[in-house]
Every structure is written in structure tokens, then in C-alpha cells.
C-alpha positions in Angstrom: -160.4 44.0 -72.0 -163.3 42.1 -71.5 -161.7 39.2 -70.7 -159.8 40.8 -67.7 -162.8 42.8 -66.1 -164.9 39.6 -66.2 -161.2 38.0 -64.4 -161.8 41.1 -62.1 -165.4 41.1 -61.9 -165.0 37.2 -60.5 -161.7 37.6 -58.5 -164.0 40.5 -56.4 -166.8 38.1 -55.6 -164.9 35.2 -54.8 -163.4 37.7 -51.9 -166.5 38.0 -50.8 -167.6 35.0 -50.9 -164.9 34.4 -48.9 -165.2 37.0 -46.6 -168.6 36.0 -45.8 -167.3 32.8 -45.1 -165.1 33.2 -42.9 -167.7 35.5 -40.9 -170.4 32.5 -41.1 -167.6 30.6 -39.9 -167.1 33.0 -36.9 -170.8 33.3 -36.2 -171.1 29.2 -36.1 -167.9 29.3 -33.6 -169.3 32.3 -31.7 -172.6 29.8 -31.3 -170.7 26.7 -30.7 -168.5 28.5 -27.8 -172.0 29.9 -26.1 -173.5 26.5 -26.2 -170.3 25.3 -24.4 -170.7 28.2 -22.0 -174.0 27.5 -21.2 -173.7 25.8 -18.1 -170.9 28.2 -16.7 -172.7 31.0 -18.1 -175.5 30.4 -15.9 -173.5 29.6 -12.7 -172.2 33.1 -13.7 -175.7 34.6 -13.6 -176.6 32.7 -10.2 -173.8 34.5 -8.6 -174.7 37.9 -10.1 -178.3 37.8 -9.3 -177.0 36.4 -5.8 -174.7 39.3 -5.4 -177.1 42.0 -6.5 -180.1 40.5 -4.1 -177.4 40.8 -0.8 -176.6 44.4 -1.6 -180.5 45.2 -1.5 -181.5 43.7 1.7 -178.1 44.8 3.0 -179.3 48.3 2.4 -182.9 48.1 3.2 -181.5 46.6 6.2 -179.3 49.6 7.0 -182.5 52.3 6.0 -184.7 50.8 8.4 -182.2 51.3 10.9 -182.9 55.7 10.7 -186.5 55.7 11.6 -186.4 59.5 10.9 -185.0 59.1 7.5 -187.2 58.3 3.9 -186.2 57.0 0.7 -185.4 58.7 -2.2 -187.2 59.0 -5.7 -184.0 57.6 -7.1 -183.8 54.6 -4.5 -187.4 53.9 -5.6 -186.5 53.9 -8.9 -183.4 51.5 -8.6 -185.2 49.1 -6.2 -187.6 48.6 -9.3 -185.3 48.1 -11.4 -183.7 45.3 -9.0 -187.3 43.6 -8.6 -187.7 43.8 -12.4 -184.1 42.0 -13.5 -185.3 39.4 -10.7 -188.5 38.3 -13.0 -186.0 38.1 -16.4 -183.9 36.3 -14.3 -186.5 33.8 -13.3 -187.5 33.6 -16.9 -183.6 32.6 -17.5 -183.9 29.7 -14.8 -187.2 28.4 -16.6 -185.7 28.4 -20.1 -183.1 26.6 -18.8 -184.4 24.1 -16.8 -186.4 23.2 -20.4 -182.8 23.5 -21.8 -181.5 20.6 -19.7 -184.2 18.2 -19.7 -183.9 17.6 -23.1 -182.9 14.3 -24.6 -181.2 15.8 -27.6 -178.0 14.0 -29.5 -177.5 17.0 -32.2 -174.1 18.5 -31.9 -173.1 21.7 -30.1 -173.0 23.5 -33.4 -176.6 23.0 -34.1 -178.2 23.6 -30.9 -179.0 27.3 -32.1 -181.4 27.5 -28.9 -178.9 26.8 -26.6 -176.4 28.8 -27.8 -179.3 31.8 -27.9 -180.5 31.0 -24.1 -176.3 31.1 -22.9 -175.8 34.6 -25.0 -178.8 36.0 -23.3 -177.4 35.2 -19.4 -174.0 37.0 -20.6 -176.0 39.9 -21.5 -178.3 39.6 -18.2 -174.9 39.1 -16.3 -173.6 42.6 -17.7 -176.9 44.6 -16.8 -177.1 42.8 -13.0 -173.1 43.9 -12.6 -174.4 47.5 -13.6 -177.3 47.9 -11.3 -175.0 46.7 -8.5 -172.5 49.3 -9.1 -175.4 51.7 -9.2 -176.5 50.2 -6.1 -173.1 51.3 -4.5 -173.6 55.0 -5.1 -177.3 55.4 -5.2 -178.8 58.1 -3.0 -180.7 56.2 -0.4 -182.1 58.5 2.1 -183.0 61.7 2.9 -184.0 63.4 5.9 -188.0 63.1 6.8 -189.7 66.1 7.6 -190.6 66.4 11.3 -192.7 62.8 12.5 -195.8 64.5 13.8 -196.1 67.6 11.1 -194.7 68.5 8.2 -195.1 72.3 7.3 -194.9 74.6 4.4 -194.9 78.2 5.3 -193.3 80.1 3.3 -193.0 83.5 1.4 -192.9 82.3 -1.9 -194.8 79.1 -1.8 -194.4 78.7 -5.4 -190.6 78.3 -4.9 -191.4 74.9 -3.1 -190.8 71.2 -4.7 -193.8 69.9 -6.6 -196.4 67.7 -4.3 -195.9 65.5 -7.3 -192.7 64.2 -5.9 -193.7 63.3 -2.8 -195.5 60.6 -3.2 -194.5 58.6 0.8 -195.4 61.9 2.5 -198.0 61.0 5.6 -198.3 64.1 7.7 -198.2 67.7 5.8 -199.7 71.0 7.1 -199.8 73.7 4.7 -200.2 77.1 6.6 -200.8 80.3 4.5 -203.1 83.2 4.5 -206.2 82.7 1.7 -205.7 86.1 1.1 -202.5 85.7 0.5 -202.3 87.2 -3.3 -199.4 84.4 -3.8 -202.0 81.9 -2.0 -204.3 82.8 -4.6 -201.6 82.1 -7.2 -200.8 78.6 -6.7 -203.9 77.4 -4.5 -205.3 75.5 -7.2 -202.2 73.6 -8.3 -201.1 72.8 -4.7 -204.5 71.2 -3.9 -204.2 69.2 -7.0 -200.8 68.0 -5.9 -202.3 66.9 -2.4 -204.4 65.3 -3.7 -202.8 62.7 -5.3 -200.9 61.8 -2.5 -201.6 57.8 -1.8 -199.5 57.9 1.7 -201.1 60.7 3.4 -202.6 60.4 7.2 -202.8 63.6 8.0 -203.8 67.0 6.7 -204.0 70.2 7.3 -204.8 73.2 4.9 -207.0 76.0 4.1 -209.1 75.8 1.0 -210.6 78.9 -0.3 -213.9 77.8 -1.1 -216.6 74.6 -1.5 -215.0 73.8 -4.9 -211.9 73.2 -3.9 -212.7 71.0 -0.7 -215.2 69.2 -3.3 -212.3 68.6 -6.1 -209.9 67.4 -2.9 -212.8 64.6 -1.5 -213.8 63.1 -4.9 -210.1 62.9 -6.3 -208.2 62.2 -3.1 -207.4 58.4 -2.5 -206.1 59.1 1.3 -209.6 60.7 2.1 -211.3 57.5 1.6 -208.4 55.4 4.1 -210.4 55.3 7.6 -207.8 56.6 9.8 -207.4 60.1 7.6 -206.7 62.8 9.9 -207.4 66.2 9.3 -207.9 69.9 9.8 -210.0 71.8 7.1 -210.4 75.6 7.0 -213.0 76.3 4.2 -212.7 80.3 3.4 -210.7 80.8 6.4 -207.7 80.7 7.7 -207.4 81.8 11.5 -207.5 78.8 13.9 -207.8 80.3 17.1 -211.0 78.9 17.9 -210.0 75.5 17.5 -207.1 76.2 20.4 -209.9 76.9 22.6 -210.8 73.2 23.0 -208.6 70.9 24.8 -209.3 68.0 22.7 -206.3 66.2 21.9 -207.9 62.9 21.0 -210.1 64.6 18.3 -208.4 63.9 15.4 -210.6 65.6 12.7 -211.4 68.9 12.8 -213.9 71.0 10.5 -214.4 75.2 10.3 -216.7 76.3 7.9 -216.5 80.2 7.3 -219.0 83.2 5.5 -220.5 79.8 3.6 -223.9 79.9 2.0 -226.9 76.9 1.9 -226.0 73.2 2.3 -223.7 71.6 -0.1 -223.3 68.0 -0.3 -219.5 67.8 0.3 -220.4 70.0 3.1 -222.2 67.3 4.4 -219.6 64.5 3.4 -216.8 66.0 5.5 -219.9 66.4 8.9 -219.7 62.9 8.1 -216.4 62.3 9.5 -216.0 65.1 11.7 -214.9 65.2 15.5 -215.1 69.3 15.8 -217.3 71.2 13.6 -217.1 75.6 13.7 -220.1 76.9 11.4 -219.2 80.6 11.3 -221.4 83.5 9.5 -223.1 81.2 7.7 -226.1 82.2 5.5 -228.9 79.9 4.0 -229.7 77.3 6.7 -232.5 77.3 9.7 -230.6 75.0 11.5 -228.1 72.7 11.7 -229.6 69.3 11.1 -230.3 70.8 7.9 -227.0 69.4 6.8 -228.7 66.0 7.2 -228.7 64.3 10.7 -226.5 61.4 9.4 -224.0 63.9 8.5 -224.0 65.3 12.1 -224.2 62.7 14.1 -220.6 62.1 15.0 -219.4 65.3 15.6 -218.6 65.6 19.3 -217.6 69.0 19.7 -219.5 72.2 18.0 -219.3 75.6 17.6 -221.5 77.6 15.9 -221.3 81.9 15.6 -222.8 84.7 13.8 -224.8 82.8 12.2 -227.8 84.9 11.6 -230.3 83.0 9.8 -230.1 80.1 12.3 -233.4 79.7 14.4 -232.7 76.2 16.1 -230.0 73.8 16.1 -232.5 70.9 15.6 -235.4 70.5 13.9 -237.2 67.5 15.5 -240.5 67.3 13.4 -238.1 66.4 10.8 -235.9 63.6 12.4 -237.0 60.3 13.0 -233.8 58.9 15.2 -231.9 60.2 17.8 -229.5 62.8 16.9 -226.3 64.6 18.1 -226.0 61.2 20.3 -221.9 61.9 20.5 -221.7 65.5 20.9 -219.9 66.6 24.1 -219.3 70.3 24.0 -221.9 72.9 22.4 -220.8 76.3 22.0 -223.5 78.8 20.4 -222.5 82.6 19.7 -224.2 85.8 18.7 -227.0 83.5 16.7 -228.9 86.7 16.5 -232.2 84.7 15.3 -232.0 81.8 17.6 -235.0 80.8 19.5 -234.8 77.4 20.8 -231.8 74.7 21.1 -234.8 71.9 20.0 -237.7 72.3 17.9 -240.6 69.5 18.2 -240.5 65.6 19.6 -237.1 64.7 21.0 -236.2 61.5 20.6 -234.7 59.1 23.4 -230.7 58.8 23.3 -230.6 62.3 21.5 -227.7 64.7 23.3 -227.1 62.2 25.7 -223.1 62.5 25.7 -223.3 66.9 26.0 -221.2 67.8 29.3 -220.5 71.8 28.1 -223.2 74.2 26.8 -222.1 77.8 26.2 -224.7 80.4 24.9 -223.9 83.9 24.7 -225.4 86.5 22.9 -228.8 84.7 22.0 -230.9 88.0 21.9 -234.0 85.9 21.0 -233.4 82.7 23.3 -236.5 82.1 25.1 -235.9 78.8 26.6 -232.8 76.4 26.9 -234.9 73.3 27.8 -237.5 72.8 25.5 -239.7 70.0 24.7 -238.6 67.5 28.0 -234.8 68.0 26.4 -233.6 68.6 30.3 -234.6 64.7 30.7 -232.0 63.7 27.9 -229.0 65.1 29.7 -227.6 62.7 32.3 -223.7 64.0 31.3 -224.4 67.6 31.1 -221.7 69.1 33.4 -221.1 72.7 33.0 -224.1 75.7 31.9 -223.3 78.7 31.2 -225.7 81.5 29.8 -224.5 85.0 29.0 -226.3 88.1 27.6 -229.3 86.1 26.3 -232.1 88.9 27.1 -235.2 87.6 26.5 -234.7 84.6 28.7 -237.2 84.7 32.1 -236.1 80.9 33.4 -233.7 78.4 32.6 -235.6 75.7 33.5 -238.8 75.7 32.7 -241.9 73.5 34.3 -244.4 74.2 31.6 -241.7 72.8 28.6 -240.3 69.9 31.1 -243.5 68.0 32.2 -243.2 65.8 35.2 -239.6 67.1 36.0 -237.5 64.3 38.0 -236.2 65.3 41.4 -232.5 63.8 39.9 -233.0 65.6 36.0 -229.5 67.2 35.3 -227.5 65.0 37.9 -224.0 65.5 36.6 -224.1 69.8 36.7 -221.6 71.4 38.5 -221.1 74.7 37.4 -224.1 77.1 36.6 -222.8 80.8 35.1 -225.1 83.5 34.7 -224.4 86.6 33.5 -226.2 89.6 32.1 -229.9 88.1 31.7 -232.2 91.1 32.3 -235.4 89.5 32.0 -234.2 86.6 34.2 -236.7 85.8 37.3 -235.9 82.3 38.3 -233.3 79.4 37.9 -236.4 76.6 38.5 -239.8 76.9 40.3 -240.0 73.4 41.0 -238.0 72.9 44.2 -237.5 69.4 44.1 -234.5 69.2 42.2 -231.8 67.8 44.0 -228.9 69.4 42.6 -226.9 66.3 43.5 -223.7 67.5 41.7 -223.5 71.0 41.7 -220.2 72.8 43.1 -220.5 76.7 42.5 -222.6 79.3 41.0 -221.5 82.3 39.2 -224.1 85.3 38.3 -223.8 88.4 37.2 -226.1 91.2 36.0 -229.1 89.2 36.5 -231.3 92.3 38.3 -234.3 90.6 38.2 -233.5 87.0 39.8 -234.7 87.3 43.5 -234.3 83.8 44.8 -232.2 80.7 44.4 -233.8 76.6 44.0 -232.1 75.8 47.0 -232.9 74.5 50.6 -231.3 72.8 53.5 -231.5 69.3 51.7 -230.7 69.6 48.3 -227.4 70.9 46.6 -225.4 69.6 49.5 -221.7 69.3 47.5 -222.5 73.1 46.4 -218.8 74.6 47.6 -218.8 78.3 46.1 -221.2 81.1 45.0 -219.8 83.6 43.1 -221.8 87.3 42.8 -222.0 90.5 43.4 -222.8 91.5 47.3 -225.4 93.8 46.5 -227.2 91.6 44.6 -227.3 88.8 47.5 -228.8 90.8 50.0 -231.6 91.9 47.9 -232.2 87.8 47.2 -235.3 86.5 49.3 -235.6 83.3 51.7 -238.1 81.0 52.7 -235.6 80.3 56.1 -233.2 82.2 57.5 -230.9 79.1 58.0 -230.7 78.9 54.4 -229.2 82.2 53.9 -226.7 81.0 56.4 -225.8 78.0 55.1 -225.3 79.3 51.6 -223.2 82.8 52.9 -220.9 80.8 54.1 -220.0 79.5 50.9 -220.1 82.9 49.0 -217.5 84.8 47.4 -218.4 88.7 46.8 -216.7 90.6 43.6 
């Protein structure tokens, strides 16, 4: 018995040992054949990679023909792919370049690194076949969203796509109500998703409060690009104001709504501002206190209901020229306001402001304080209404040594309701050299115009009230005429 199991026992493990063999065998032959293959294994992968490259530029070459058209997440994801076989294959042209410059006289069946380096290129020939099959069916492109903006409005705003996704998105405009309960919902995550946007050139959106336009400018990489474009609401969400000015080359737009003292992202978004609406805002004297640097570039402004407001600059506390850009001033119902300027103006400050619009200054005492008429060479249109404690508009005593040509750009002058309103000027050597038509209204107490038979010659049109004008008083008679002829009653 023991005799035949130890036969067995033996018979078994020379099978084996057999077996393995033959499979040694077979791996040595496998080896030997890949060595062999090497050189046509690698023309193989040349043609591959060659074949895989031309379908890629052949379809870049077809996306860039549909300008309106963007790629898709699952293009991006294949052209990396395709850039990422190119560096393994360029690792595969190193290794064997090294391969062939080797002096070697070992046989086929040795060369374990050759055979390795061929059986490798086989394997990189099956994947570059595979991702140029995939490259046949991808999903290439998909339409963009209109050029100049893209919108989301909509009911259910948290039915839209993640922001995630989106990362080649440029222009986006997101349009809901803040008091929107489903606004409330989501505002948080779709701010977070906007800002990581690395593509984007233009925005539009409402943020809910200072927190959220803080989180936006800190985290945000487009904010920090140069030509970012924007429109921020901050607790808002009506824009009608901003339709009011016809400023289509202002590209960055700022309103600021029922906000309270100065906050330095406040002051970061002045910064870069074109058009700047301070509405109801509490716990500021005026606006430089938003810093003067911040302010600076702003070229349109509008500032209303703001009741704590008392100036608009405070020059005992700036030592340069400020608001050197604006062009259009717009101040309404400022309930507190008493001057435009405070203290020392300096040169080149306001010297760009063509529009000012008061209305509803209750306290507004003067307009042109401090020699601040001498600053405005551009200043092109005035219009004061239902300011009541005003008496002049320009005044001598705050103007010293006015200049016969101060204000030389004004062409329209509107007055309306100004009760306590006795004169335009006293000093009647202003030439009026620009001035086109006069509008007042409701201004009982205003019994004579700066004007004489040499001054104000382009003025074309007076627009008031009949009984007013023939209460008005004249130093000449042919002044009277001169001017009735120009004069439209209502």
C-alpha cells in the first residue's frame, strides 16, 4: 500500500512539474514573440496614437465652426483623457529609443526588458483604439445660452442644474425676487455655486444681504479678473432705477438698499464701480465716508432717502481730489442734507459732473459751497426741485471772486417749487455762454432773472408760468423783449 501511494504521491508531482513546465515554457515563448514584436508593435502604436490625434483636431476643428455652441462635461472629460494617453505614449517613445540604442548580443529570450516595453505598447494600442471609438460617439456640444445673457428665472429655482457643472459659463444673470420664500431657500447654495465659476465675465444677481456679497468677493476667482462685469443688488431686487440712466458703456453697476454703517466689502465693490444707488441707508454722514479711494471711480450716482446723510463730501477730511470721474449726480428726499461740499475743495475734484438733480432737499441751503462752482467746467444740466430752504443758487458770499465764464458748459437750468427762492445770481457778470432754456415753476418769490442784452446770447427757450413773468422786474425794457420772445407759457 505504501509502496503504491508513494508511486501515486510521485506520479502527481511529476504532472505538475510538468505542467508548470510547459507553462514556463509558454511564458518564455510569450516573451520571446513580444521581443520579436517589438519593432512592429510600436509602428502599431505610432499609427494608433496618429489615428486618435486626427480625430481630435478633426473635431475641435468642426466645434469651433458653431460659435454659439459649448462643449460638454463629457467632451472635457474625454479630451483629457486623449492629452493624458499622449504623455504615456511619449513615455513609450523614450523607453524605446533607450531600447534601440543598446549594443546588446543576449538572445531574444533573455531580453526580459524588451519583451516587457513591446507588451506594454499592445496594451497602450488597445486603450488608444478604445478612446477613438469613444471619440466617435461622444457628445460634443451643446447649445450655449444666449451670447450676451444668460438667465435663470424660474418658479422653482431649485429644479435648476447645479452651478457646479458649469464650469465655461461667462455671462449669467440670475433674476428672482429676495423675498421670494424659494429665493430664501436656495440663496445660499446658488451664491456658493457662482462663485466658483473660473469663466465668468459677467454677473448679475441679487444678494440678500452684506454677508453674502462678502462670501461672493473673497471666494470668487472671476471677481479678481479686471474686465468682470457686473450688476449687484444688495437687499434689493427692483432695478428700475438703474433703467433711468442711458449708460450703455457703464459696465458695472452697484445698488445698495435699507444698509446700515460702512462695511469694508462695501467699500471693495465702490472700488470698481461705474453706477452706484445708495438707497435708505442708515449710519453714514456722508458719502466719502466709504473712503474716497473707494469712490473715486464711480461716474454715475444716485443717492435717496437717505436720512442720516448731511453732505456728500466731507472736505476737512480728504486730502486729494475726489469724485474726479463722476458725471451724473442724482440726490433724492435726503431729508438731512445741508450742503453738496463741506470744507476746502480741492483742484480737479467734480471736474467731469455734467447732470446734478436735487429734489426734495428740505434742508439744502446752498448748492455751491465753498468756490465748488469754480470746479465745474463740464456741468451741463441743473435741476433743483422742492428744496425749501434754498434763497439762491448761486451764491456770491460762498463763491469769492466769481469768474464772468464760471459754469460755461450749462444749458439747461430747471427750477421748480423753491419757496424761499429770491435770486438765480446777484453778480451779473456771468456770461451764461452756454445756456439754451430755463424751466421754473412755483418759485413765488424769484422776481428777476441774471440776464441782459449781452450775456446768455444762445438762450433759445424759457419755460414758465405767464403769471409769474409779468410780475418778474427789469432793469430795461428791451430786455423783457428780447427774452418774451423766446418764452413758452404753461
Amino acid at each position: 500500500m505504501l509502496t503504491a501511494a508513494t508511486s501515486a504521491a510521485a506520479s502527481a508531482a511529476a504532472g505538475e512539474a510538468c505542467k508548470g513546465g510547459r507553462e514556463l515554457v509558454s511564458e518564455v515563448k510569450r516573451n520571446v514573440d513580444y521581443a520579436n514584436d517589438l519593432e512592429s508593435n510600436f509602428k502599431l502604436l505610432m499609427e494608433k496614437e496618429e489615428k486618435l490625434y486626427a480625430r481630435k483636431e478633426s473635431i475641435i476643428a468642426e466645434a469651433n465652426k458653431h460659435k454659439t455652441k459649448q462643449f460638454t462635461r463629457e467632451w472635457e472629460v474625454w479630451i483629457s483623457s486623449v492629452m493624458k494617453s499622449k504623455e504615456e505614449v511619449q513615455e513609450l517613445k523614450t523607453k524605446y529609443d533607450k531600447e534601440k540604442s543598446k549594443n546588446s548580443k543576449l538572445k531574444l529570450f533573455r531580453s526580459s526588458s524588451r519583451a516587457k516595453l513591446s507588451k506594454r505598447m499592445v496594451e497602450k494600442c488597445e486603450k488608444l483604439h478604445s478612446l477613438w471609438l469613444e471619440g466617435n460617439c461622444v457628445r460634443v456640444l451643446v447649445e450655449k445660452l444666449p451670447e450676451r445673457v444668460r438667465t435663470m428665472n424660474a418658479p422653482k429655482i431649485e429644479d435648476k442644474p447645479s452651478l457646479y457643472g458649469l464650469s465655461l459659463l461667462e455671462e449669467l444673470t440670475i433674476d428672482m425676487d429676495p423675498n421670494n420664500q424659494r429665493w430664501e431657500a436656495v440663496v445660499e447654495g446658488i451664491i456658493k455655486g457662482v462663485a466658483t465659476l473660473t469663466c465668468l465675465t459677467l454677473l448679475s444677481i441679487c444678494f440678500p444681504n452684506v454677508n453674502f456679497l462678502e462670501y461672493f468677493i473673497s471666494t470668487s476667482p472671476s471677481w479678481n479678473v479686471g474686465h468682470f462685469r457686473f450688476q449687484f443688488f444688495v437687499g434689493c431686487h427692483d432695478s428700475n432705477s438703474y433703467k433711468m440712466f442711458d449708460h450703455s458703456e457703464l459696465q458695472r453697476y452697484f445698488k445698495f438698499v435699507n444698509g446700515e454703517g460702512v462695511n469694508t466689502s462695501i467699500s471693495k465693490v465702490l472700488e470698481e464701480t461705474d453706477v452706484f444707488e445708495l438707497i435708505g441707508h442708515k449710519g453714514a454722514s456722508n458719502l466719502s465716508d466709504f473712503g474716497i479711494e473707494s469712490i473715486n471711480k464711480m461716474r454715475v450716482c444716485l443717492i435717496e432717502g437717505c436720512d442720516e446723510i448731511e453732505t456728500i463730501v466731507d472736505g476737512n477730511t480728504v486730502g486729494i481730489n475726489a469724485l474726479k470721474w463722476l458725471e451724473m449726480m442724482r440726490i433724492n428726499n435726503v431729508s438731512k442734507l445741508e450742503s453738496i461740499w463741506e470744507g476746502p475743495i480741492h483742484a480737479g475734484s467734480l471736474s467731469r459732473l455734467s447732470t446734478l438733480t436735487l429734489w426734495r432737499c428740505v434742508k439744502l441751503k446752498k448748492i455751491f459751497s465753498n468756490d465748488m462752482i469754480e470746479q465745474l467746467f463740464e456741468l451741463e444740466h441743473l435741476s433743483v426741485e422742492e428744496c425749501h430752504e434754498i434763497e439762491e443758487i448761486i451764491t456770491k458770499s460762498e463763491n469769492r471772486g466769481l469768474e464772468p465764464e464760471v459754469l460755461p458748459k450749462l444749458k439747461t437750468l430747471v427750477l421748480s417749487d423753491l419757496p424761499k427762492v429770491k435770486s438765480i445770481c446777484t453778480e451779473a457778470s456771468l456770461k451764461w455762454l452756454s445756456l439754451k432754456k430755463i424751466k421754473i415753476s412755483m418759485c413765488q418769490l424769484l422776481k428777476s432773472l441774471p440776464f441782459n442784452n449781452e450775456n446768455a446770447t444762445n438762450l433759445r427757450c424759457i419755460e414758465a408760468h405767464q403769471s409769474w413773468w409779468s410780475e418778474l422786474e427789469w432793469k430795461e425794457d428791451t430786455i423783457k423783449q428780447r427774452l418774451q420772445s423766446i418764452c413758452i407759457f404753461n
